[in-house]
PDB file with SEQRES, HELIX, SHEET and CRYST1 records, atoms N, CA, C and O in Angstrom:
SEQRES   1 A   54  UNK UNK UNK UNK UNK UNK UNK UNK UNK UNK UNK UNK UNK          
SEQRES   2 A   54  UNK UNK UNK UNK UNK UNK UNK UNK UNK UNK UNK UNK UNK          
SEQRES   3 A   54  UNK UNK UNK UNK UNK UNK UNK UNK UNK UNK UNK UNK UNK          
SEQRES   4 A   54  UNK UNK UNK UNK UNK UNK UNK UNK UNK UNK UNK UNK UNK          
SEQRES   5 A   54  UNK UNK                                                      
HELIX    1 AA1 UNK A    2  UNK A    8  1                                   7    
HELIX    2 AA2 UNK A   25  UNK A   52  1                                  28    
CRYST1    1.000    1.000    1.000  90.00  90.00  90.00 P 1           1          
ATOM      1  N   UNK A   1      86.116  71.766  36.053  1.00  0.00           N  
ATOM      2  CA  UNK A   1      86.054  73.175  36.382  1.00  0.00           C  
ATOM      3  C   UNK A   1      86.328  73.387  37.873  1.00  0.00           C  
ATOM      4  O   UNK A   1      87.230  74.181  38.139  1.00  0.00           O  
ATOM      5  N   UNK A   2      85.642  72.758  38.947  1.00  0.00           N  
ATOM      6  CA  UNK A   2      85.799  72.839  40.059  1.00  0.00           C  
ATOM      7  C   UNK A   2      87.334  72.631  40.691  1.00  0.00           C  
ATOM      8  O   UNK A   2      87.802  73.472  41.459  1.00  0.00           O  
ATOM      9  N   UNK A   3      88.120  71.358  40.273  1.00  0.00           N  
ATOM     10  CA  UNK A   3      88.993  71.064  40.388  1.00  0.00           C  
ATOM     11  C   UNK A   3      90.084  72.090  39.852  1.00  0.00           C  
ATOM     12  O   UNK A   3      91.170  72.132  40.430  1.00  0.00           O  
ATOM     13  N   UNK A   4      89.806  72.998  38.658  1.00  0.00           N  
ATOM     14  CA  UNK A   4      90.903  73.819  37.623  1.00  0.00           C  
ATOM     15  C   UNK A   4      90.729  74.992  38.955  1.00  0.00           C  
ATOM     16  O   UNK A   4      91.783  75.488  39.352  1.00  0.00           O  
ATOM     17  N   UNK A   5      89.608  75.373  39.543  1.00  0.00           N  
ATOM     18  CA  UNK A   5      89.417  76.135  40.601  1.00  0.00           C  
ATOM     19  C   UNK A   5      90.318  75.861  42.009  1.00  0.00           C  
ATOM     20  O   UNK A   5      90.781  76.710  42.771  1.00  0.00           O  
ATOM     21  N   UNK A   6      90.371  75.014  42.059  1.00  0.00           N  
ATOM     22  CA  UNK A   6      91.376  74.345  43.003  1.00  0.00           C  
ATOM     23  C   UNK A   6      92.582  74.670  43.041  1.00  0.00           C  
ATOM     24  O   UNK A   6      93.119  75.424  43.852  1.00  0.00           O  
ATOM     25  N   UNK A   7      93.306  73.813  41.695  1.00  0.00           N  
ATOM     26  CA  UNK A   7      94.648  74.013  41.634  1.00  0.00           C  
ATOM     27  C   UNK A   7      95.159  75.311  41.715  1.00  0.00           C  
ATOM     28  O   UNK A   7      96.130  75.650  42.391  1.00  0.00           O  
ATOM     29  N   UNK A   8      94.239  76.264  40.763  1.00  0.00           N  
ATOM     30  CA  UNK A   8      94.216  77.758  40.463  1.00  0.00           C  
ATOM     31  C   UNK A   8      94.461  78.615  42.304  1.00  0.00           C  
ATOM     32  O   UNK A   8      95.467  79.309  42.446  1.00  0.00           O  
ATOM     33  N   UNK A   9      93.781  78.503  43.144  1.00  0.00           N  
ATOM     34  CA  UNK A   9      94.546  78.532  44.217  1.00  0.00           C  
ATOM     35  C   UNK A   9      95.223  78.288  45.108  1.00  0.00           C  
ATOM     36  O   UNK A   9      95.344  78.928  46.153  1.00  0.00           O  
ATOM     37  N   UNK A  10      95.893  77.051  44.697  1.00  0.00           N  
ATOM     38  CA  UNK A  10      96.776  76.498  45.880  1.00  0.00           C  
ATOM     39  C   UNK A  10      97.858  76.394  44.811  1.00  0.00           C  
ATOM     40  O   UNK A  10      98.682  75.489  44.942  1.00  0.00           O  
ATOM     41  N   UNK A  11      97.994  77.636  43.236  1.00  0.00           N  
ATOM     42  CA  UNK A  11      99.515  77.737  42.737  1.00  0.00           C  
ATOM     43  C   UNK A  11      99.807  78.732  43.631  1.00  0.00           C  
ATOM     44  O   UNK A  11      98.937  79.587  43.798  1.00  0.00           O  
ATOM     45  N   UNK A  12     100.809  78.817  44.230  1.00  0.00           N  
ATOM     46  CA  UNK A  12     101.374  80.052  44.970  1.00  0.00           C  
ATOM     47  C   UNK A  12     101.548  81.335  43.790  1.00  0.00           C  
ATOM     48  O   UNK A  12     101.305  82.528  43.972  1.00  0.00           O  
ATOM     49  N   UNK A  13     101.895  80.872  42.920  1.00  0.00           N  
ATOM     50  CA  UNK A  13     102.060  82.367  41.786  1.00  0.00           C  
ATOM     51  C   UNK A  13     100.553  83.074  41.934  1.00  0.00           C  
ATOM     52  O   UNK A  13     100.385  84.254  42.240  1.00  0.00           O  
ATOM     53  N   UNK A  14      99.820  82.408  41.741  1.00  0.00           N  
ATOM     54  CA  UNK A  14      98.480  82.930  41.934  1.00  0.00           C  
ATOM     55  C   UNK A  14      98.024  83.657  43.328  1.00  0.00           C  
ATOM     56  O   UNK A  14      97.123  84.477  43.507  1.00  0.00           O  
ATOM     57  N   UNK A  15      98.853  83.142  44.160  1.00  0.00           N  
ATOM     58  CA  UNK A  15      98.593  83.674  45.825  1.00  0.00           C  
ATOM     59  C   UNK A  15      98.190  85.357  45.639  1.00  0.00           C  
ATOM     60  O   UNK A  15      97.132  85.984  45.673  1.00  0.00           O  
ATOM     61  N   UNK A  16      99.298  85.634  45.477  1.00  0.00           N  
ATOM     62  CA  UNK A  16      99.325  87.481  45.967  1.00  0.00           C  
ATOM     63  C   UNK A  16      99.348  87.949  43.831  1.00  0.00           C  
ATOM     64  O   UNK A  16     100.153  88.705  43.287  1.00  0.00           O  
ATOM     65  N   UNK A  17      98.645  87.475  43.415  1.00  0.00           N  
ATOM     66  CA  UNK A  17      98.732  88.338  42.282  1.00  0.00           C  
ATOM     67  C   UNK A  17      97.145  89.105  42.375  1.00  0.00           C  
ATOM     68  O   UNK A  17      96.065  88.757  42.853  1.00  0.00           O  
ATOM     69  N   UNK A  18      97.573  90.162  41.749  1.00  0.00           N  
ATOM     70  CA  UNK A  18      96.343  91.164  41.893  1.00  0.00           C  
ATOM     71  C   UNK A  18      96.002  91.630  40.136  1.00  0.00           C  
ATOM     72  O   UNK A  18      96.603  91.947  39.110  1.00  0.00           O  
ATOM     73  N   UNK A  19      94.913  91.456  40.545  1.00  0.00           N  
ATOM     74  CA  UNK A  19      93.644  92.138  39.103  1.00  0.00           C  
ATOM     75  C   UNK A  19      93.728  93.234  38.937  1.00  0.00           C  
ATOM     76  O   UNK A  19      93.068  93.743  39.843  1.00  0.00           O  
ATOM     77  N   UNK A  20      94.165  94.044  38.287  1.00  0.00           N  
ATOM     78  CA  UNK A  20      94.432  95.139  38.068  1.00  0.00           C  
ATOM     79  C   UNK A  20      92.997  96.306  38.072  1.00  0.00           C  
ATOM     80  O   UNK A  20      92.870  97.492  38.375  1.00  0.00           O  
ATOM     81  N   UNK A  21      92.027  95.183  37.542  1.00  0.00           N  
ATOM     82  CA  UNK A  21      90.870  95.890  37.014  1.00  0.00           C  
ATOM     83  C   UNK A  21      89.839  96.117  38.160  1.00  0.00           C  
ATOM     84  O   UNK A  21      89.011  97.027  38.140  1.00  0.00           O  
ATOM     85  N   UNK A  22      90.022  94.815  39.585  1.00  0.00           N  
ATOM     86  CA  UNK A  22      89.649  94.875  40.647  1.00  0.00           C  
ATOM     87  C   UNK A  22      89.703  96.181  41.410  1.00  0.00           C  
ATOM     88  O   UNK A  22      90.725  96.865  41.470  1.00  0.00           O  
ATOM     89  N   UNK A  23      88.122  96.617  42.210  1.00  0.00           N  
ATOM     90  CA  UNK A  23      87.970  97.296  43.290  1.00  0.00           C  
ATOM     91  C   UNK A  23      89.343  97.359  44.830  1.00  0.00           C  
ATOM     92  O   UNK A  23      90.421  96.860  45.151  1.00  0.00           O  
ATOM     93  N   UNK A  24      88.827  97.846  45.079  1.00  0.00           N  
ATOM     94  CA  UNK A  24      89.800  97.164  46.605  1.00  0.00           C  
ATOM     95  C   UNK A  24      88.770  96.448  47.051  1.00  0.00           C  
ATOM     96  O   UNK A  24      89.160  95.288  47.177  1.00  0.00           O  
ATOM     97  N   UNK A  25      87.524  96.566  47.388  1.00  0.00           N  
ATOM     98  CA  UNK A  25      86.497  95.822  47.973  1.00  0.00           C  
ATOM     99  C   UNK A  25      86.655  94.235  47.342  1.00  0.00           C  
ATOM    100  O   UNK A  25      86.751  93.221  48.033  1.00  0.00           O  
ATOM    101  N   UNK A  26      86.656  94.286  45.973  1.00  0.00           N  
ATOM    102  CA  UNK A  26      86.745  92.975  45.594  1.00  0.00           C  
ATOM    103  C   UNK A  26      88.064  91.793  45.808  1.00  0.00           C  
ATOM    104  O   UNK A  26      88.087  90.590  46.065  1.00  0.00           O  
ATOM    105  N   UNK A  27      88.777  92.507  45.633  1.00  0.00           N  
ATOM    106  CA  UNK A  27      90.243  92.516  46.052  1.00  0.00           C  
ATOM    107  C   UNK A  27      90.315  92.126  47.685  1.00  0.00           C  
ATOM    108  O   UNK A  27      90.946  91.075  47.797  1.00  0.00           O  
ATOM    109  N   UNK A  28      89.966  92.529  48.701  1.00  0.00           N  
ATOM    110  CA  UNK A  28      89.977  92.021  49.748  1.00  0.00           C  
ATOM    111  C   UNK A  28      88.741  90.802  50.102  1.00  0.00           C  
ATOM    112  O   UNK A  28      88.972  89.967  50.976  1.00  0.00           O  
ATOM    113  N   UNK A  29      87.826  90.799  49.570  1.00  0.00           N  
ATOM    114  CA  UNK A  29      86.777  89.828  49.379  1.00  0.00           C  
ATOM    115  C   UNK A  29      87.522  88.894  48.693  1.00  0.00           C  
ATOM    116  O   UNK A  29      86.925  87.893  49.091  1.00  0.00           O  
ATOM    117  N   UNK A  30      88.692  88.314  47.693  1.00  0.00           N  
ATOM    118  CA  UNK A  30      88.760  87.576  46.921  1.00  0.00           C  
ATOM    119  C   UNK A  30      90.624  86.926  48.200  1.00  0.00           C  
ATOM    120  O   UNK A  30      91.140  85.810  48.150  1.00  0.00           O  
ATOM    121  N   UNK A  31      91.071  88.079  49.072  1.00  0.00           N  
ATOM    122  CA  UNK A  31      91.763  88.024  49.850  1.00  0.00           C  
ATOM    123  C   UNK A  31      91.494  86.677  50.573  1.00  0.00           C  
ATOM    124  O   UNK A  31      91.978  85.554  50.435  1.00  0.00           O  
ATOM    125  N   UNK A  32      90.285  87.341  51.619  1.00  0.00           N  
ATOM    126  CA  UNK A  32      89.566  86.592  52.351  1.00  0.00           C  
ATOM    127  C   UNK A  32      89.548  85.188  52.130  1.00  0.00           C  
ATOM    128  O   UNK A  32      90.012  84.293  52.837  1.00  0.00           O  
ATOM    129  N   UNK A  33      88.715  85.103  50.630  1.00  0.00           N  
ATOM    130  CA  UNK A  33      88.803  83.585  50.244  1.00  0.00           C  
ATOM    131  C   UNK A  33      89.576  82.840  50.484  1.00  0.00           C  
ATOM    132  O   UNK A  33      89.497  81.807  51.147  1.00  0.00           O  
ATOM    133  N   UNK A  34      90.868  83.552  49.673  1.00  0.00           N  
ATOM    134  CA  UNK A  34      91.843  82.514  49.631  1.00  0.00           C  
ATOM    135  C   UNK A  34      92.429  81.764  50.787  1.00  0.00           C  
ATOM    136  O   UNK A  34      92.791  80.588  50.821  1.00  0.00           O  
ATOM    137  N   UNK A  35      92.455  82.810  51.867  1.00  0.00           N  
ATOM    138  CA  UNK A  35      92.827  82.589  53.291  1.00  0.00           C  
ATOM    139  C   UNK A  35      92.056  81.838  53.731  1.00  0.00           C  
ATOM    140  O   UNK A  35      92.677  81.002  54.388  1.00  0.00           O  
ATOM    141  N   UNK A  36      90.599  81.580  53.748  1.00  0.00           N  
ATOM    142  CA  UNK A  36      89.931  80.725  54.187  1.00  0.00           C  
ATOM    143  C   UNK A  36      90.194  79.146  53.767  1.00  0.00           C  
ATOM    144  O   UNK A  36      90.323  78.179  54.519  1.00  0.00           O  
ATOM    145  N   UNK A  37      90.230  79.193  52.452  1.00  0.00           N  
ATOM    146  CA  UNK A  37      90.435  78.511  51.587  1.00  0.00           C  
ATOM    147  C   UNK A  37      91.898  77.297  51.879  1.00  0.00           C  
ATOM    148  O   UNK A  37      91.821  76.069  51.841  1.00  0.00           O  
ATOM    149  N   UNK A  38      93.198  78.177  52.176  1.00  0.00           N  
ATOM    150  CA  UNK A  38      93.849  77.662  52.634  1.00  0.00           C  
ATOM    151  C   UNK A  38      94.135  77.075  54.006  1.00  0.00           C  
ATOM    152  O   UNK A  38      94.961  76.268  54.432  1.00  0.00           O  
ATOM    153  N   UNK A  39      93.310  77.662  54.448  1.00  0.00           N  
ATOM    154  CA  UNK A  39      93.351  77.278  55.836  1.00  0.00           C  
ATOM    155  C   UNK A  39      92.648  76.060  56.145  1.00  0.00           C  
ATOM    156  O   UNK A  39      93.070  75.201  56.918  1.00  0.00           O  
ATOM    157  N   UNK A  40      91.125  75.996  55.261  1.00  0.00           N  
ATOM    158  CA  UNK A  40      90.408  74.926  55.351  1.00  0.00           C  
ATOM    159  C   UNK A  40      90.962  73.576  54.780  1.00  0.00           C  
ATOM    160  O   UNK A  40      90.429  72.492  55.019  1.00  0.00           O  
ATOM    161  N   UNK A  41      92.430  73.789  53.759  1.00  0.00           N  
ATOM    162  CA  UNK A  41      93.273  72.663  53.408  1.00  0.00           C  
ATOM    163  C   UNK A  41      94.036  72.232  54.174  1.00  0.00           C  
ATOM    164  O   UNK A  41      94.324  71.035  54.182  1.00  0.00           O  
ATOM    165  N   UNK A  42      94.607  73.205  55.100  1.00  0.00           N  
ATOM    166  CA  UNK A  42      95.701  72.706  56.202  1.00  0.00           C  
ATOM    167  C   UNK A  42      94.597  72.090  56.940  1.00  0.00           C  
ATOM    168  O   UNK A  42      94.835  70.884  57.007  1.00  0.00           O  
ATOM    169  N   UNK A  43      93.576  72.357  57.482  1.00  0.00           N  
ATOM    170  CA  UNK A  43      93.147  71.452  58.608  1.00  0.00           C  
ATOM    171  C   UNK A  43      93.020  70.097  58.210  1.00  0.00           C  
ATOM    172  O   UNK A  43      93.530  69.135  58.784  1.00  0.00           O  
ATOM    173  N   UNK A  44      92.141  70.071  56.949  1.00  0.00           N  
ATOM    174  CA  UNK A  44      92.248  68.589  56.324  1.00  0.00           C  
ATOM    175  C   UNK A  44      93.061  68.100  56.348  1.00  0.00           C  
ATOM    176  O   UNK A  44      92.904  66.937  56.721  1.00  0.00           O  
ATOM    177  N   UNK A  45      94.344  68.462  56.047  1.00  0.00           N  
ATOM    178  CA  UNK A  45      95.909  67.545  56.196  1.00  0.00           C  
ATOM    179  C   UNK A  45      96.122  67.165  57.241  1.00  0.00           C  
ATOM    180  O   UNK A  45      96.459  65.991  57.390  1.00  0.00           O  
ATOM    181  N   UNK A  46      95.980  68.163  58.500  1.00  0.00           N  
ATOM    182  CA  UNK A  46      96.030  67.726  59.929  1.00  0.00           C  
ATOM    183  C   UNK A  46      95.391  67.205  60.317  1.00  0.00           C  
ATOM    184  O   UNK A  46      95.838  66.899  61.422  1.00  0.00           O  
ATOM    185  N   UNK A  47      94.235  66.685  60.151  1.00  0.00           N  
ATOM    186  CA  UNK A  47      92.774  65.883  60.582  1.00  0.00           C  
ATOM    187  C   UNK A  47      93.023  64.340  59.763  1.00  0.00           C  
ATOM    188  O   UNK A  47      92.604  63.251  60.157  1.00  0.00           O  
ATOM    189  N   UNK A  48      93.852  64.617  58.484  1.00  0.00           N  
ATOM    190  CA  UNK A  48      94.077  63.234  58.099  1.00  0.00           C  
ATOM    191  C   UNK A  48      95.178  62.919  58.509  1.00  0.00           C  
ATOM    192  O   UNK A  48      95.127  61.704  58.701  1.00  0.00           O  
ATOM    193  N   UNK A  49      96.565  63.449  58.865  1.00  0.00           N  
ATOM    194  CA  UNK A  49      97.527  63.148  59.472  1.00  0.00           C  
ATOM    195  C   UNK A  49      97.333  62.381  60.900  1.00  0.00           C  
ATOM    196  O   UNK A  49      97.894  61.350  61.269  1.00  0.00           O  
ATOM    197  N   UNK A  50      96.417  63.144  61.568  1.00  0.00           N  
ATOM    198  CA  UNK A  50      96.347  62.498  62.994  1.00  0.00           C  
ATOM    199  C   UNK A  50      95.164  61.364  62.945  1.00  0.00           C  
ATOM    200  O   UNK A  50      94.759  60.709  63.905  1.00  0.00           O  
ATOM    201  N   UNK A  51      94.570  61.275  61.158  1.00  0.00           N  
ATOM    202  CA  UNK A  51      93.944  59.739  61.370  1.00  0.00           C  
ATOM    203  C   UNK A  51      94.946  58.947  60.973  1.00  0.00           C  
ATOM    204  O   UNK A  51      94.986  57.850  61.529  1.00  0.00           O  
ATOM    205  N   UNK A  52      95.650  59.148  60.287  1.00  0.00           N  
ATOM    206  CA  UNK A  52      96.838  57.940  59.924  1.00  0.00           C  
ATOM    207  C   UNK A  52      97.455  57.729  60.844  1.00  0.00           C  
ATOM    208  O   UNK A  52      97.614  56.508  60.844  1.00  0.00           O  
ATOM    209  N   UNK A  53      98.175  58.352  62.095  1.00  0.00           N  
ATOM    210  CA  UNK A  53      98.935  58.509  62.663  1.00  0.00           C  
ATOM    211  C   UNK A  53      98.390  57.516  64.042  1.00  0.00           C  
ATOM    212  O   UNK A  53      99.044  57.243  65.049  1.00  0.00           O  
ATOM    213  N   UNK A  54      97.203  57.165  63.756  1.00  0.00           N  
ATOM    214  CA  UNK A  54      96.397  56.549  65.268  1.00  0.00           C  
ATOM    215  C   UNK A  54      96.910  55.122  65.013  1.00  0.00           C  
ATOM    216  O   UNK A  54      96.634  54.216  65.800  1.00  0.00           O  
TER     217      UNK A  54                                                      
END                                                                             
């Protein structure tokens, strides 16, 4: 489950698709996430890149 959660946002189709049934409040709360979300993956890549890289 955690992992199906995963993939589920780092498909790009999934990026900018919107819930129809969603608030805007929720909708920008679920924004947020994702952005965090991705961002907290790029650093990992870069944090393991520059350990391999030593």
């Amino acid at each position: 489950m955690f992992f199906k959660k995963i993939l589920y946002y780092l498909n790009p189709v999934n990026l900018f698709h919107r819930d129809p049934e969603a608030d805007v409040n929720l909708r920008m709360m679920h924004g947020v996430n994702k952005i965090s979300f991705i961002m907290f993956v790029l650093c990992l890549v870069v944090m393991l890149v520059r350990w391999i890289a030593r």
